[in-house]
Every structure is written in structure tokens, then in C-alpha cells.
C-alpha positions in Angstrom: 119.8 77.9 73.8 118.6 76.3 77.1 117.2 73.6 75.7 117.2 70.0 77.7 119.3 68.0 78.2 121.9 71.7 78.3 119.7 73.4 80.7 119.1 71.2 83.6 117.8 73.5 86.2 117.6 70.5 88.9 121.6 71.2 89.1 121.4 74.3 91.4 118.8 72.5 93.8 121.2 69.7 94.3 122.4 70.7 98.0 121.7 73.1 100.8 124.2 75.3 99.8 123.5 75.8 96.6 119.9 76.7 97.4 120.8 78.9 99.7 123.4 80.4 97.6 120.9 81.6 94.3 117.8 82.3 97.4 116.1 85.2 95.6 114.2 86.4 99.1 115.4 86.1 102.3 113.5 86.9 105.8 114.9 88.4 108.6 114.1 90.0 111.6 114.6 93.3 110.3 111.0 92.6 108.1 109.3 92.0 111.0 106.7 94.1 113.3 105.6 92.0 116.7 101.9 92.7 117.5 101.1 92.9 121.3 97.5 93.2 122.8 97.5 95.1 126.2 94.4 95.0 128.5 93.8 97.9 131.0 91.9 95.5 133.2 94.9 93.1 134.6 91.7 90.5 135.2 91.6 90.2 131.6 95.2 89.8 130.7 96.1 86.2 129.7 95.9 83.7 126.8 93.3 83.9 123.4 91.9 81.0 122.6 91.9 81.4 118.9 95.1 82.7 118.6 97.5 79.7 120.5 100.5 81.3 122.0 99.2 84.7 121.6 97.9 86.6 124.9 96.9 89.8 126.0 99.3 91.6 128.1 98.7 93.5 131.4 100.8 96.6 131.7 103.2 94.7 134.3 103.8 92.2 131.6 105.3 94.7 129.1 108.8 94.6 130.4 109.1 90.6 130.4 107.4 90.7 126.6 110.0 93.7 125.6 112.7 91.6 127.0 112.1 89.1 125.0 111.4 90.9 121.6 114.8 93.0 122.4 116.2 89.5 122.5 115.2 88.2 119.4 116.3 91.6 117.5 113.0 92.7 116.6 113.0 96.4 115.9 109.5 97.4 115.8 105.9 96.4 117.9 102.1 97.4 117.0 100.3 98.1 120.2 96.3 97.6 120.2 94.4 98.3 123.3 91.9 97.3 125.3 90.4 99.8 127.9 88.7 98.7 131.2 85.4 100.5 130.1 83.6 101.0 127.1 81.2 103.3 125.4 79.6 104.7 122.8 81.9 107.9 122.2 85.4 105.2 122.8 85.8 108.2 125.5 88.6 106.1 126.8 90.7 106.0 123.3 92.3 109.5 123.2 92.9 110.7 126.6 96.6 110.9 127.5 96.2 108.6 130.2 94.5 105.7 127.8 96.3 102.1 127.7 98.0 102.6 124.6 99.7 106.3 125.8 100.5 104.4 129.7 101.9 101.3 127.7 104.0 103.4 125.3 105.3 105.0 128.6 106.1 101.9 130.0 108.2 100.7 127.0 110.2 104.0 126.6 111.5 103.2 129.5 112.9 100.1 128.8 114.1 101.1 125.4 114.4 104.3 123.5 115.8 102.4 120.2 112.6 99.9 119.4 110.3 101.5 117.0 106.6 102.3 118.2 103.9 101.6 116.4 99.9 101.9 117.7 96.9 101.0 115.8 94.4 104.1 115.5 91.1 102.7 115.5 88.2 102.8 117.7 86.4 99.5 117.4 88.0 98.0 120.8 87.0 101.1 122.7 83.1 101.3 121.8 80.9 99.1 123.3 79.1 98.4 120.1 82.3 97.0 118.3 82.1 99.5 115.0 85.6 101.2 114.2 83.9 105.1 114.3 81.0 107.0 116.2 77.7 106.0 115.2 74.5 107.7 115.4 71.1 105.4 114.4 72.7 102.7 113.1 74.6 104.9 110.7 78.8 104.7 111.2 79.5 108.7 110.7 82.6 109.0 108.9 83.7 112.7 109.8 82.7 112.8 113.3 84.9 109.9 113.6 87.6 111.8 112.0 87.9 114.1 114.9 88.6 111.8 117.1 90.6 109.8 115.2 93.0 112.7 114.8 93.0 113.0 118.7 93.6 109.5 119.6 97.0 109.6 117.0 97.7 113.0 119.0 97.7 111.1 122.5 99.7 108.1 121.1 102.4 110.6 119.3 102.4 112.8 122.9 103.5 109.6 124.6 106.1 108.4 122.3 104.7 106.8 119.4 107.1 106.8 116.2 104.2 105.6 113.9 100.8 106.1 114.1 98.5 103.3 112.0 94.9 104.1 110.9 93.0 101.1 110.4 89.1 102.5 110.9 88.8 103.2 106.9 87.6 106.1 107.4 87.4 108.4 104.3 90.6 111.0 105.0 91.7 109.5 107.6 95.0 110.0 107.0 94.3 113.9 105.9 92.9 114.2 109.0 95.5 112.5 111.4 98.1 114.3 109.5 97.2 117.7 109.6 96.4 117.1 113.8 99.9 115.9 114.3 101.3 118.8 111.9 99.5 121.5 113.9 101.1 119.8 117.1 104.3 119.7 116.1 104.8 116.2 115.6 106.0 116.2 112.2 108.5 113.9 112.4 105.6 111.2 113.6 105.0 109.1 110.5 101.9 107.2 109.3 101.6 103.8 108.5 98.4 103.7 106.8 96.0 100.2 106.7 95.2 101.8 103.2 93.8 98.3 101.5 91.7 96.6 104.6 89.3 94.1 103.3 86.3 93.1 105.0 87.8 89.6 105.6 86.5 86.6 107.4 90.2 86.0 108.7 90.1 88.8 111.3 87.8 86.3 113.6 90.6 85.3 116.2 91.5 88.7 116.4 87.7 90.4 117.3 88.3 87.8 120.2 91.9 88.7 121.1 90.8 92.6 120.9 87.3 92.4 122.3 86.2 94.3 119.4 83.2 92.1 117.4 80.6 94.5 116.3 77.6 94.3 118.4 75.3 94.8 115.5 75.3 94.3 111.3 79.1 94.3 110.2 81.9 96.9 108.5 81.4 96.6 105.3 80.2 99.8 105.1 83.7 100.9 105.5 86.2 98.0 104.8 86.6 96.8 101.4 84.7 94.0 99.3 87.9 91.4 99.0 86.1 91.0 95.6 87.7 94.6 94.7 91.2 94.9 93.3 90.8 98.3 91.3 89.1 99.9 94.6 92.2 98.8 96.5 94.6 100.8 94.2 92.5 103.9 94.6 92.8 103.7 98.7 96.2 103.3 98.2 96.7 106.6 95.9 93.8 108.6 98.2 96.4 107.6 101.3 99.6 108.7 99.0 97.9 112.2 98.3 96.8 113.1 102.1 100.0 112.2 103.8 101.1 108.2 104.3 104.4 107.4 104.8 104.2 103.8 104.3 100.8 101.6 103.2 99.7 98.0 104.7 97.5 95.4 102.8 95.6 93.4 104.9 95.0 90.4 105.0 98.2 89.3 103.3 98.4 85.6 102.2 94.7 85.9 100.1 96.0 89.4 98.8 99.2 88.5 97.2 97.6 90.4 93.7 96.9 93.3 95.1 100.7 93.4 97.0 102.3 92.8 94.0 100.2 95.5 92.6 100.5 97.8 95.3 105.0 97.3 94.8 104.3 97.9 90.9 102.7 101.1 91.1 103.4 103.3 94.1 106.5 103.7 95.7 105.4 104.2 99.0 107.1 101.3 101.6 104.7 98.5 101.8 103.8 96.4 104.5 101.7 92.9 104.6 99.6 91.8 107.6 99.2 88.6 108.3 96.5 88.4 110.0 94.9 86.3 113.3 93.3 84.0 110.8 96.1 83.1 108.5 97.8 82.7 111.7 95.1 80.4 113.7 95.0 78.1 110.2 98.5 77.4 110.5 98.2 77.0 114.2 95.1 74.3 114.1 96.4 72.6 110.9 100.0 71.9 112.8 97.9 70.7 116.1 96.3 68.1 114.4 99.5 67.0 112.6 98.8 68.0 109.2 101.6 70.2 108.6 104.6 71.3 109.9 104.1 74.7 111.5 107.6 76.2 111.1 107.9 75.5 107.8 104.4 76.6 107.2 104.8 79.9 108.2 108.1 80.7 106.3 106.8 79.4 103.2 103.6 81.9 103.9 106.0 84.8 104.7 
């Protein structure tokens, strides 16, 4: 049985139809989440260098971009901010007047179907780049839970369907769930950056978000892409204190630890293809080297 010349597999590749016929994974628009950078300071709205055809969005440019996602049949966006000022204490990340709870407004209004989704970390807000408060040099993991906790409060309080934790914080997720629990926003859900490597292909994005630490870098808190049985243990902390879906990130290098992450836990589980995977693609079409479109299905 199936040996050659009876098993020829080359006969189900010989048109377009029959390839599409025995596809075993298909893409649509349905899989998809549309990140969108929004600036509080309309000077600094326009394109990122390292991300080509990306650019940061002013709070009068939602409704054009919303169009146009609406358009395409997207379902779902990730909003990231970018506040005017910065400090120390990201005082400008969980106020109810912050960019992300103004631009979650602004979409509502143009559409009470599309799923919102805002990025709960604090690196874009501080004006030393680290993702929680820090006190001598030191990132202090449960003072930066607190606020946290409060910034996911603001972002449900505006609208937010899912809330997406991405400092890597220990119980993060505890934390942010029990806030929105005692608020009465139970039905907000968590979308947990539960696998977050310290990874050299975030670069485009410290640009697009204004975010790069000032000082040392976060692998005191993001994960050595070295580690694979660390990654399944973030996963299962996450499970335990209250995700409703988990994200590995970056994707395209992390394809073990997906497939790992779908084996074990049954939890919904999202990829993120990250600035860098993107810019690669990006750069390598520019100068000719590949095609882009095809490119970025076969990364998908």
C-alpha cells in the first residue's frame, strides 16, 4: 500500500482547483486583529519609518481608519497609545480621559459591532520606557500591579470588550481580573500576552510606540526566547488567575511553543506577528527579493 508508482501525491497538485480543494488551512478575515497606534499629540501623528505603511493615528484619523477596517470585514482592532506627556508614575495611562478611553469613545460611535481590544501596559506612558513603576533601577512588580488593574478599569469604563496585558508582570492577570470583577465588568474578557519573549523583533515597534527603554532592557520581566518549558508555565499561571484567551509573541520564530501552547491548554490562542517579522518582509520585498503578498500568507 502507497507505494510508488500507486501513490503519486503530485496528482492532487496538478491544478488550482485541486489545491484549493484538499487546502488543510485557510485564512480569513475572521482570524485577523488590525493593530492601530493613536498619538494624543496630533503633531506626532503620521507615518513610522520602520514599519512602511504603518502610521500613528491622531484621534481625528480614527473614523477614516475605522472606515476602512469596517470595509475590509475585520472584526476586531488592538489600540496602543501614546499620551502627549510622560512620566515616571505613566500618570497619564489610567485616567478616564487617557488616549486609549477618548479613542475607544470615538470608535463606539462609529460602530457598536467591531470588537475592542487595548493593550494594558505602561511602557509608552513612562518616560523611562520600562513596562511597570520603578524605583532605583529596580522594575517593582506589585506596585505595577495596581495600576495595571486601574488602567484595564479605564479602558473597560469606556467600552473595551478585551483588555490585553502585555507588561509580564507576575499576576497580572489575577490582578486585572479581580479589578474588573469588583467593578462589575465581568463580561470584559482578557486576552492575555501570556508567552512574551524578550525578542529583538519588537525594534520597529519601540519606534512606532515611543516606548524604548531609557535604561538597561526587559528581560527582567519578558522571557529568554531560549525558554520553551518557562513559556508553558506563563501560560498555565494565566489559565489559573482568569485568561480568556492567551497570545504568543513573536509568532513566526515561536511556531514550537504555538503548537505547544494548542496541544496542551484549551484556552483560544492568538499569534502576534510582530513589527519585525513585519518590517523583514517589508524591506526584503523593497529591494526585490521577494514577493511581499505571497510572503506574508505563507508566514500567516
Amino acid at each position: 500500500m502507497g507505494e510508488f508508482p500507486r501513490q503519486r501525491m503530485r496528482r492532487l497538485r496538478a491544478s488550482a482547483n485541486l489545491r484549493a480543494l484538499r487546502c488543510e488551512t485557510r485564512l480569513s478575515v475572521d482570524d485577523f486583529i488590525h493593530p492601530m497606534f493613536i498619538v494624543e499629540d496630533r503633531a506626532a501623528a503620521g507615518p513610522i519609518a520602520a514599519m512602511p505603511s504603518i502610521v500613528r493615528l491622531g484621534l481625528d484619523d480614527l473614523d477614516r481608519e475605522i472606515e476602512a477596517v469596517l470595509s475590509l470585514g475585520l472584526k476586531a482592532v488592538l489600540l496602543f497609545g501614546i499620551p502627549a506627556r510622560k512620566d515616571a508614575a505613566a500618570s497619564g495611562a489610567s485616567s478616564d480621559s487617557a488616549i486609549i478611553p477618548q479613542a475607544i469613545h470615538r470608535i463606539r460611535k462609529q460602530s457598536s459591532e467591531l470588537t475592542i481590544i487595548t493593550d494594558v501596559c505602561v511602557c509608552s506612558y513612562t518616560d523611562h520606557g520600562h513596562c511597570g513603576i520603578v524605583r532605583e533601577g529596580t522594575i517593582h512588580n506589585d506596585e505595577t500591579l495596581a495600576l495595571l488593574a486601574k488602567m484595564a478599569l479605564a479602558h473597560a469604563r469606556a467600552g473595551a470588550d478585551l483588555v490585553a496585558p502585555s507588561a509580564m508582570m507576575d499576576g497580572q492577570v489575577g490582578a486585572i481580573r479581580a479589578q474588573l470583577d469588583s467593578a462589575g465588568f465581568t463580561d470584559v474578557g482578557i486576552l492575555s500576552y501570556a508567552v512574551k519573549y524578550a525578542s529583538s523583533f519588537y525594534g520597529p515597534f519601540r519606534e512606532a510606540a515611543d516606548s524604548k527603554p531609557a535604561f538597561g532592557d526587559r528581560r527582567s520581566y519578558q522571557m529568554d526566547p531560549a525558554n520553551a518549558r518557562e513559556a508553558l508555565r506563563e501560560v498555565a499561571a494565566d489559565i489559573e488567575e482568569g485568561a480568556d484567551m492567551v497570545m504568543v509573541k513573536p509568532a513566526l520564530p515561536c511556531l514550537d511553543i504555538l503548537r505547544q501552547v494548542r496541544d496542551r491548554f484549551g484556552l483560544p490562542a492568538a499569534a502576534y506577528s510582530v513589527s519585525g517579522e513585519y518590517a523583514m518582509i517589508k524591506a526584503a520585498a523593497a529591494n526585490g527579493w521577494l514577493d511581499e503578498k505571497k510572503a506574508a500568507l505563507e508566514a500567516l
